[in-house]
N, C-alpha and C positions, 0 to 999 in steps of 0.2 A: 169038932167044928173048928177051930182055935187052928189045930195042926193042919188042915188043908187051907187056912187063911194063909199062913205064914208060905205054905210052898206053891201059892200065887202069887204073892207080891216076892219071888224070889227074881234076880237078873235073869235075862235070856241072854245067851249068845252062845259061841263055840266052846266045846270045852276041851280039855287038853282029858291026859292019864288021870291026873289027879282032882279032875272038875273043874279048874276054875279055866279064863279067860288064856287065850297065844297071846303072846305080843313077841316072840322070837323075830320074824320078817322085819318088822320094822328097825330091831334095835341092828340083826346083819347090816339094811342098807345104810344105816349110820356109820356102822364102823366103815364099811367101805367106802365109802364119803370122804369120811377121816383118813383113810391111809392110801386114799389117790390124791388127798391134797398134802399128803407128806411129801410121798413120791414125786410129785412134781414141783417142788419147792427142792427137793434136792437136785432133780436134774439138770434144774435153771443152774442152781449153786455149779456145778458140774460144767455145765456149756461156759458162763462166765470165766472160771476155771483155764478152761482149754485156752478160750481167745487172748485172755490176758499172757499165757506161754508163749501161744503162739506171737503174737503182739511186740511181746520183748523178744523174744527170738530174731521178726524182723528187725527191729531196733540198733542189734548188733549188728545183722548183718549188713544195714546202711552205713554203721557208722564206720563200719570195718574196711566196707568198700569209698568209705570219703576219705580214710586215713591213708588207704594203699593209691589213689588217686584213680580208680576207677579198675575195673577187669583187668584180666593179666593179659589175656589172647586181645592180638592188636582186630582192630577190625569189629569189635561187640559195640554195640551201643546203647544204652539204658534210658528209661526213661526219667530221669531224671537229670540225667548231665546239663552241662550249662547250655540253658538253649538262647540267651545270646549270645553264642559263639557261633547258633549257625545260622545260615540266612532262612528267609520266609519262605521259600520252595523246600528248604529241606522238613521246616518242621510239618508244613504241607503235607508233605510225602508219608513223614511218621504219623501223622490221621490217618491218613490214607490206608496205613498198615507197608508202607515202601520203606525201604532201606535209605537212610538219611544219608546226601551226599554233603560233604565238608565243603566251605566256602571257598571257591577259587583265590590264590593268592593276590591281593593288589598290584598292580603293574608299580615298575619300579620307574625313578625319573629318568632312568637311562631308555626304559620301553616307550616311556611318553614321548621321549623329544619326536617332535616333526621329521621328516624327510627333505633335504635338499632339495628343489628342483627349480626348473627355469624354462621356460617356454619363450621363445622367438619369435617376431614376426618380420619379414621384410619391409624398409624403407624407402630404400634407393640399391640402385646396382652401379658396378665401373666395368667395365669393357677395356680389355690391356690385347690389343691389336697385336705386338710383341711379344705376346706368350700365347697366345689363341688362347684366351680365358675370360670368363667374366665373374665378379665377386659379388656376393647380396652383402649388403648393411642391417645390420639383424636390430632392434631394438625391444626391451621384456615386453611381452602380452601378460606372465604371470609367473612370479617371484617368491622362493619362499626359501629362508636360509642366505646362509654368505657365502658358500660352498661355492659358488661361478657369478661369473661377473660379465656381461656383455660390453664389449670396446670396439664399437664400432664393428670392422668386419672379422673379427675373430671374437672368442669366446676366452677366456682365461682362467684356469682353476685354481682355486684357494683352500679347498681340502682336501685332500688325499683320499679315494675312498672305491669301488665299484659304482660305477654308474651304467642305467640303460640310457643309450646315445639312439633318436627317429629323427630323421630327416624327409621331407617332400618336397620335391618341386613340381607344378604343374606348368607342364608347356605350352606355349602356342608357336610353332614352329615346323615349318615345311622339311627341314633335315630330317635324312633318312633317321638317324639314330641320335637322341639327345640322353645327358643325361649328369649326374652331381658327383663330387668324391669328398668324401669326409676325409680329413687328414690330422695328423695331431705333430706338433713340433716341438719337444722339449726333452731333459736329459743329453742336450750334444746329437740327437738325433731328429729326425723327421720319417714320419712313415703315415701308409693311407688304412685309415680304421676300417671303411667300407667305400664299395661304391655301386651306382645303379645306374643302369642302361635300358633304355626304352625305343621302341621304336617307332617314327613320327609319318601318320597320312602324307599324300603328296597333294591330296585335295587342299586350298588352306582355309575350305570353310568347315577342314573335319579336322583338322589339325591340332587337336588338345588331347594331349594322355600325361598321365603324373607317375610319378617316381616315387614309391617310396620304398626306405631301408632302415632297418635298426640293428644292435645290436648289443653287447653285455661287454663292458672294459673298466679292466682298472687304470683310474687317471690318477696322476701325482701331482704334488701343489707347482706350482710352474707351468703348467703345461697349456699351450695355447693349440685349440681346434676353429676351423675354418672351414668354409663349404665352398668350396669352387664347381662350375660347373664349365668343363673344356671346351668350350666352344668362343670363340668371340664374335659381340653380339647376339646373347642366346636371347630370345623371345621366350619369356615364362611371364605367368600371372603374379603380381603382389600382393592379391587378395592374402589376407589370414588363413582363409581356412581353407586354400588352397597349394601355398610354399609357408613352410615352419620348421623350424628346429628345437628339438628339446632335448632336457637334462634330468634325471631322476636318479637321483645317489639312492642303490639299493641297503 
């Protein structure tokens, strides 16, 4: 009686070779527990590792490229160079993923100076009976420079340089053929720059046609130009914007 007491109040459960209880499973998924938290504490150690080489790696190679003043091949450009040196389109462009263009160079004060020129308007005219001619009195409509100088009926130049020379005259006049000659007088000489010939209605309520001529010439400081038109007593308009003479030093 005693002996079958005792081998009921005995434990139940699984028993291994030697009777008692497993506990193997359990204590495996421990270890492995433990040695994927090793492995992964080393791996970190390991990636930290690489970045930091890598890291100073680049380090040199900035500071190598700030010592030698940037790339050897002309034409590369980094994204680091100094970007106030270049304007707001170009760094535009490098967002953009475009090729940065360098900033055009500032105009010098030689590029800035203005341009000569002089623009004429008729006044008054003379009529010379003895030479079949008559002369305009030109006075500026618009001035810019010292380069020419209006004197009454000729023009006078004060800089040496190229200039384009237009002249118009608009007629009213029953002659078969009217028309102006630019001339220039200076150096011991006289000679005609240009001249324009038109040809005039006989009706004299149709009798208006204008004249005009330009051209490209080097003038030298001295040199006096004049507009004559061969005829005496020519009939042409004083409007402005119809008889003018201008000057523009190229």
């Amino acid at each position: 009686m005693p002996a079958s007491s005792s081998f009921l109040l005995a434990p139940k459960g699984p028993q291994g070779d030697m009777g008692g209880p497993v506990r193997e499973p359990a204590l495996s998924v421990a270890l492995w527990l433990s040695w994927g938290a090793a492995l992964g504490a080393v791996a970190c150690a390991m990636a930290l590792l690489v970045q930091q080489t890598e890291l100073q790696s680049l380090r040199k190679e900035v500071s190598r490229l700030q010592r030698s003043g940037g790339p050897s091949q002309k034409g590369h450009e980094y994204p680091w160079q100094s970007f106030w040196e270049q304007s707001p389109d170009a760094l535009e462009a490098w967002v953009n993923g475009e090729r940065p263009r360098r900033r055009r160079a500032l105009p010098t004060q030689k590029q800035k100076k203005k341009r000569s020129l002089l623009h004429l308007v008729p006044i008054n005219i003379t009529s010379k009976e003895d030479s079949d001619v008559t002369e305009v009195m030109w006075q500026p409509a618009l001035r810019r420079g010292r380069g020419l100088e209006a004197q009454g009926y000729v023009v006078r130049v004060w800089d040496t340089g190229v200039y384009l020379l237009y002249s118009q005259v608009l007629f009213h006049d029953v002659t078969f053929t009217m028309g102006q000659v630019v001339s220039r007088e200076g150096q011991g000489r006289q000679e005609t720059l240009f001249r324009c010939v038109c040809s005039m209605p006989s009706d004299p309520d149709r009798a208006y046609n204008s004249c005009y001529s330009a051209g490209v010439f080097h003038l030298h400081q001295g040199d006096i130009l004049s507009v004559v038109i061969p005829r005496a007593r020519a009939k042409f308009s004083l409007s402005p914007h119809g008889t003018f003479l201008g000057f523009v030093k190229l």
